[in-house]
C-alpha positions in Angstrom: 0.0 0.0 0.0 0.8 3.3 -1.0 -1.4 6.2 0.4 -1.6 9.3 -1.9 0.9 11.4 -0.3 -2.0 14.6 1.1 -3.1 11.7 3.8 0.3 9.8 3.9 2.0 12.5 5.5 -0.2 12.9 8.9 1.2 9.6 9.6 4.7 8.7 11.7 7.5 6.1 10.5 9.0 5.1 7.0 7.9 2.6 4.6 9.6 0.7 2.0 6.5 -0.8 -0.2 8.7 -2.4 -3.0 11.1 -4.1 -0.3 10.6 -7.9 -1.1 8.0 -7.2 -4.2 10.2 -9.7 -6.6 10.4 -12.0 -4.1 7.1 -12.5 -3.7 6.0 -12.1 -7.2 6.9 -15.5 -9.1 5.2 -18.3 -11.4 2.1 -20.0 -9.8 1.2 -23.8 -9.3 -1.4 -24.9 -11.4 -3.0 -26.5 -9.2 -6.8 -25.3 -9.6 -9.6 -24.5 -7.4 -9.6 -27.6 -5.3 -6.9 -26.7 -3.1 -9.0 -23.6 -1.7 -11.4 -26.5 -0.5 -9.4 -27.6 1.8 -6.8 -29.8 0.1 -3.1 -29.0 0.1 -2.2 -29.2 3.7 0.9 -30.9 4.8 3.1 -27.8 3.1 6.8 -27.9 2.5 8.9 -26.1 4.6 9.9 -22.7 4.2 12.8 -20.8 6.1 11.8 -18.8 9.0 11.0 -15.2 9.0 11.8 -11.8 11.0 12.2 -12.7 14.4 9.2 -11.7 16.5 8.9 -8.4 17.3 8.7 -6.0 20.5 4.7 -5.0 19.9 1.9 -6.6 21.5 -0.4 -8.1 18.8 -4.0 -8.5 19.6 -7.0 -9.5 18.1 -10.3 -7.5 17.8 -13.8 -8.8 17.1 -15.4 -6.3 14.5 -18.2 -8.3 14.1 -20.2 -11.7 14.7 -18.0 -13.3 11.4 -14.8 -11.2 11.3 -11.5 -10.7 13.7 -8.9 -8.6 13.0 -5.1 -9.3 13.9 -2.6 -5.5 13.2 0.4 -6.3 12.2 3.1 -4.3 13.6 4.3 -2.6 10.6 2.9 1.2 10.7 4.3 3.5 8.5 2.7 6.4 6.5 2.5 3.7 3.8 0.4 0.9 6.1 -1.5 3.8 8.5 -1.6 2.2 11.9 -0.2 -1.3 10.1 -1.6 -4.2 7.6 -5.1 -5.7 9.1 -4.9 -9.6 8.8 -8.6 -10.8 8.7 -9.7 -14.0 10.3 -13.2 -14.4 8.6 -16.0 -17.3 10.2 -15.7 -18.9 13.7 -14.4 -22.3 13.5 -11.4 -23.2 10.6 -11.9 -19.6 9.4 -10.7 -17.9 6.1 -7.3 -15.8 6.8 -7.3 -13.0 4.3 -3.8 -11.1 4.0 -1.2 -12.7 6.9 1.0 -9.5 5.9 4.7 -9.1 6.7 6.7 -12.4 7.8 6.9 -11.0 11.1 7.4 -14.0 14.1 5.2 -12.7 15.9 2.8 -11.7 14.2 2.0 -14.7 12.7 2.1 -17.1 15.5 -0.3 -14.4 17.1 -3.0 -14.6 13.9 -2.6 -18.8 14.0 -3.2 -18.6 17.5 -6.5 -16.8 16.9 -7.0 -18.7 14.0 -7.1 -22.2 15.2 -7.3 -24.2 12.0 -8.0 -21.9 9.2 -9.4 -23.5 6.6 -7.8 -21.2 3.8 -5.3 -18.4 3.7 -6.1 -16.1 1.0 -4.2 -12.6 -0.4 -6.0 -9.5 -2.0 -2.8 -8.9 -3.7 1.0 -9.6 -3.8 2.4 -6.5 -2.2 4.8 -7.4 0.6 3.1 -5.6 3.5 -0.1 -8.3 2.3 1.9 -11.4 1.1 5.5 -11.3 2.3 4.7 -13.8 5.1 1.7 -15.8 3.0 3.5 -18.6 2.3 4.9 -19.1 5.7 2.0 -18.8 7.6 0.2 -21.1 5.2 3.1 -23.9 6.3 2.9 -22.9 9.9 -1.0 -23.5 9.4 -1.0 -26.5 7.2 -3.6 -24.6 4.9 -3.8 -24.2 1.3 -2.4 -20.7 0.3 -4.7 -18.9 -2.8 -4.6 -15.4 -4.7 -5.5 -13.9 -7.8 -4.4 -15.7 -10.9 -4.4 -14.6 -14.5 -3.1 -16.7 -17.0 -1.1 -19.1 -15.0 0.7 -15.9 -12.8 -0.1 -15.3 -9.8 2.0 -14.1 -6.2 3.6 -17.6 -4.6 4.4 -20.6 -6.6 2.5 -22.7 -3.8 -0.6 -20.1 -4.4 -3.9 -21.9 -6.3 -5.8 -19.4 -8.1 -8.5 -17.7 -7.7 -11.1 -16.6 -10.4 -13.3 -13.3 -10.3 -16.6 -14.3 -8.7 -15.4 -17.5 -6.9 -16.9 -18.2 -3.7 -15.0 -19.3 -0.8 -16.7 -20.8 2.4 -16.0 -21.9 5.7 -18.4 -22.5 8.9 -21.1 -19.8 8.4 -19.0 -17.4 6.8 -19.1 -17.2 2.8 -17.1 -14.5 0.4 -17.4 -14.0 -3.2 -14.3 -12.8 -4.8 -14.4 -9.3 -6.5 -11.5 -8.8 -9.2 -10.4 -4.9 -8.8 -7.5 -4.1 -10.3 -6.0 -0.8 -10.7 -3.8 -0.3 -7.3 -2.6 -3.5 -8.2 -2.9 -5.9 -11.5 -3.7 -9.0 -9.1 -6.3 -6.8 -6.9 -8.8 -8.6 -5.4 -11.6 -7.7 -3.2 -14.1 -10.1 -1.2 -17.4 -9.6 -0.9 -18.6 -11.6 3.0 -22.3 -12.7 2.0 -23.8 -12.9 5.3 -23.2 -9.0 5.9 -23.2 -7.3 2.8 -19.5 -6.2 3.6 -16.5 -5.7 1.5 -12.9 -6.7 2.1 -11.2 -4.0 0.0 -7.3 -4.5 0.7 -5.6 -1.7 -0.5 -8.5 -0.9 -3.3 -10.3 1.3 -0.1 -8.6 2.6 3.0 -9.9 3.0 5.9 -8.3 6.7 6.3 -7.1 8.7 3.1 -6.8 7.5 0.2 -4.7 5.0 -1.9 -1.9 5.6 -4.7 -2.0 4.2 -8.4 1.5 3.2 -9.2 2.6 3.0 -12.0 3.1 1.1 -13.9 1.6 -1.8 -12.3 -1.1 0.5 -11.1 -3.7 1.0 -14.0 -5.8 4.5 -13.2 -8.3 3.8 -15.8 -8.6 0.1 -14.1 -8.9 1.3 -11.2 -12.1 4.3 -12.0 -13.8 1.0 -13.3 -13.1 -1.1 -9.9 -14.5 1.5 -7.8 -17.3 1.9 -9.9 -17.9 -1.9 -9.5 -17.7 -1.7 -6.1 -19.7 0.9 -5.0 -22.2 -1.0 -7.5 -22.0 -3.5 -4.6 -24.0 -1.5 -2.5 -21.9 -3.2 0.6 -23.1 -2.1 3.8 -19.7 -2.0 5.6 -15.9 -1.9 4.1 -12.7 -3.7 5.9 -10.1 -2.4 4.5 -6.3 -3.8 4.1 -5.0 -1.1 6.2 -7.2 1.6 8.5 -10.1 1.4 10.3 -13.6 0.1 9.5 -15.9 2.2 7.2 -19.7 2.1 8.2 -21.0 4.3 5.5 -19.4 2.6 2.3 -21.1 5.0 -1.1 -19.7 8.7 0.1 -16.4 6.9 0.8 -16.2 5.6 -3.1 -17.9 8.4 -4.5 -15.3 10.5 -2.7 -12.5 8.1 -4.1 -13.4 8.8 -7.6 -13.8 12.4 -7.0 -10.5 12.6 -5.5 -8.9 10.8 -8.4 -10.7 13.6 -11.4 -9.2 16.3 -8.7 -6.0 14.8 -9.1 -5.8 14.0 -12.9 -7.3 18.6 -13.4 -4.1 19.5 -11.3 -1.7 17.3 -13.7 -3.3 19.1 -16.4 -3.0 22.6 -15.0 0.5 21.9 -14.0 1.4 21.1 -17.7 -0.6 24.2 -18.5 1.3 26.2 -16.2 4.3 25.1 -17.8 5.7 22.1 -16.1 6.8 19.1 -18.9 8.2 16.9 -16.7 7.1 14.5 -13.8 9.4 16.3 -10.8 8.2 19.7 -12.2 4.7 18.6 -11.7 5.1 17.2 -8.4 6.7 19.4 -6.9 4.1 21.9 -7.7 1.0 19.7 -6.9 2.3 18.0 -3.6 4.8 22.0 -2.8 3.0 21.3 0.6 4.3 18.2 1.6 7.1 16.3 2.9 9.4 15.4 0.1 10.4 12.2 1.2 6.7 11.2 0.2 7.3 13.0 -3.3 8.4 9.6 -4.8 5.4 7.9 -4.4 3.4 10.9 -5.7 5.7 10.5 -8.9 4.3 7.1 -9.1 0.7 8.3 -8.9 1.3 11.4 -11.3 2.5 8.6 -13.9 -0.5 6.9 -14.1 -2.3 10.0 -14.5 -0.3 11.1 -17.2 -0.6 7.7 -19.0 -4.0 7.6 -18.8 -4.1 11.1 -20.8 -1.1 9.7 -23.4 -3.6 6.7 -23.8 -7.2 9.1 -24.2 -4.8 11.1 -26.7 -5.3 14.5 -24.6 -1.7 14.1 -23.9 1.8 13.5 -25.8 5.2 12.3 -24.6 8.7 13.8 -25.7 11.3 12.2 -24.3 10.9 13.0 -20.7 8.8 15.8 -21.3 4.8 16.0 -21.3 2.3 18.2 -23.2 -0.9 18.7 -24.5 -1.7 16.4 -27.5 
């Protein structure tokens, strides 16, 4: 996760969101849809983690059907730190175990018991880096998104766009949303009308599009799709719980036009290139955030390159 960098600075730390991205990104199993039914246990072994750290750990109940384990890695790119979901009672679903942090995941399997799946909303390292660990420690199958045979682990089975997952009393329906992330997914629990939304939502602020794997015009459509939802409650991947989902999303969308008007008026004000334009769009903000604005100007201006209002020279940018 990478908030935009107008809420990203209200929060205290560092954070390093590409640290362990290619490690976790690599060729997927084939193995299908029947290991997110419960086969696959009995994992290979996989070297040990970060030892555990200092921080307490502890669980919340947010509601009758979903706990929620922090993991201690705050930063003003994780808010307060990753929220690892334990979703049903008994053997429930364990959506995003987050970093490979001792601690932290001997503290979500002991609240877990026996989950019956660990699942990812997408392969960034502060969601997946300790996925395929935690998945050993818990002798569960491991699952993500999955196009075309790729995927985030090589022990990960894939998971389709509208494939529903179940455990005791608790059901989700997978929601593809792409756009923070190619491999985005969001999961819809069933029983409440609620939305998982990983880094698609926050629960405070608002989320960057990185390019290039974040797709602006991909993400509009996901947020459309969601709000389309109607859900009645959103968990988000980092942040607190929103009650009052549709202003949220409308706001998301509106925040993102905002954005892509200053771009333009930057380069109408004269700035060609992608510092020039942050540094007058984000001039009121710390500047060690100004790289991951760069990242979010990009997609911006490729989405303009690709809706021909836009042309590239070189480094430079200008009006088509």
């Amino acid at each position: 996760h990478l908030p935009d960098a107008q809420d990203a600075r209200v929060a205290g730390g560092t954070g390093d969101h590409e640290r362990g991205l290619r490690r976790c990104c690599v060729a997927a199993d084939d193995a299908g849809a029947s290991a997110i039914r419960g086969g696959g246990r009995g994992r290979a072994r996989v070297p040990a983690g970060r030892p555990q750290t200092a921080r307490a750990v502890t669980a919340v109940r947010l509601s009758p059907l979903v706990r929620v384990v922090l993991a201690p890695n705050p930063s003003p790119y994780t808010l307060e730190g990753t929220n690892t979901y334990l979703i049903g009672e008994r053997d429930p679903i364990v959506l995003d175990p987050g970093p490979d942090d001792t601690g932290h995941l001997e503290r979500v399997l002991e609240e877990a018991g026996t989950p019956s799946v660990v699942i990812l909303s997408h392969r960034h390292p502060d969601h997946a880096e300790g996925a395929e660990r935690f998945a050993d420690m818990a002798r569960a199958p491991l699952a993500a998104y999955a196009s075309t045979g790729s995927s985030v682990c090589a022990t990960a089975a894939a998971i389709a766009d509208g494939q529903r997952i179940s455990t005791n009393g608790a059901t989700i329906t997978a929601m593809y949303t792409p756009g923070h992330a190619h491999d985005h997914l969001s999961f819809v629990l069933e029983e409440e009308q609620a939305m998982f939304t990983g880094d698609h939502v926050l629960g405070r602020g608002t989320t960057v599009i990185a390019y290039p794997d974040g797709d602006l015009v991909a993400y509009l459509k996901s947020l459309d799709r969601a709000r389309a939802a109607h859900p009645k409650r959103l968990y988000p991947g980092h942040g607190p719980v929103v009650e009052d989902p549709d202003p949220v999303l409308a706001y998301y969308k509106e925040h993102r036009l905002e954005r892509e008007q200053q771009v333009l008026d930057a380069i109408d004000a004269g700035d060609a290139t992608v510092p020039e334009m942050v540094k007058r769009i984000y001039s009121d903000y710390d500047v060690s955030l100004h790289a991951a604005a760069a990242l979010s100007v990009m997609a911006h201006l490729h989405k303009l390159l690709d809706e021909g209002i836009l042309k590239q020279e070189g480094d430079a940018w200008r009006r088509a």
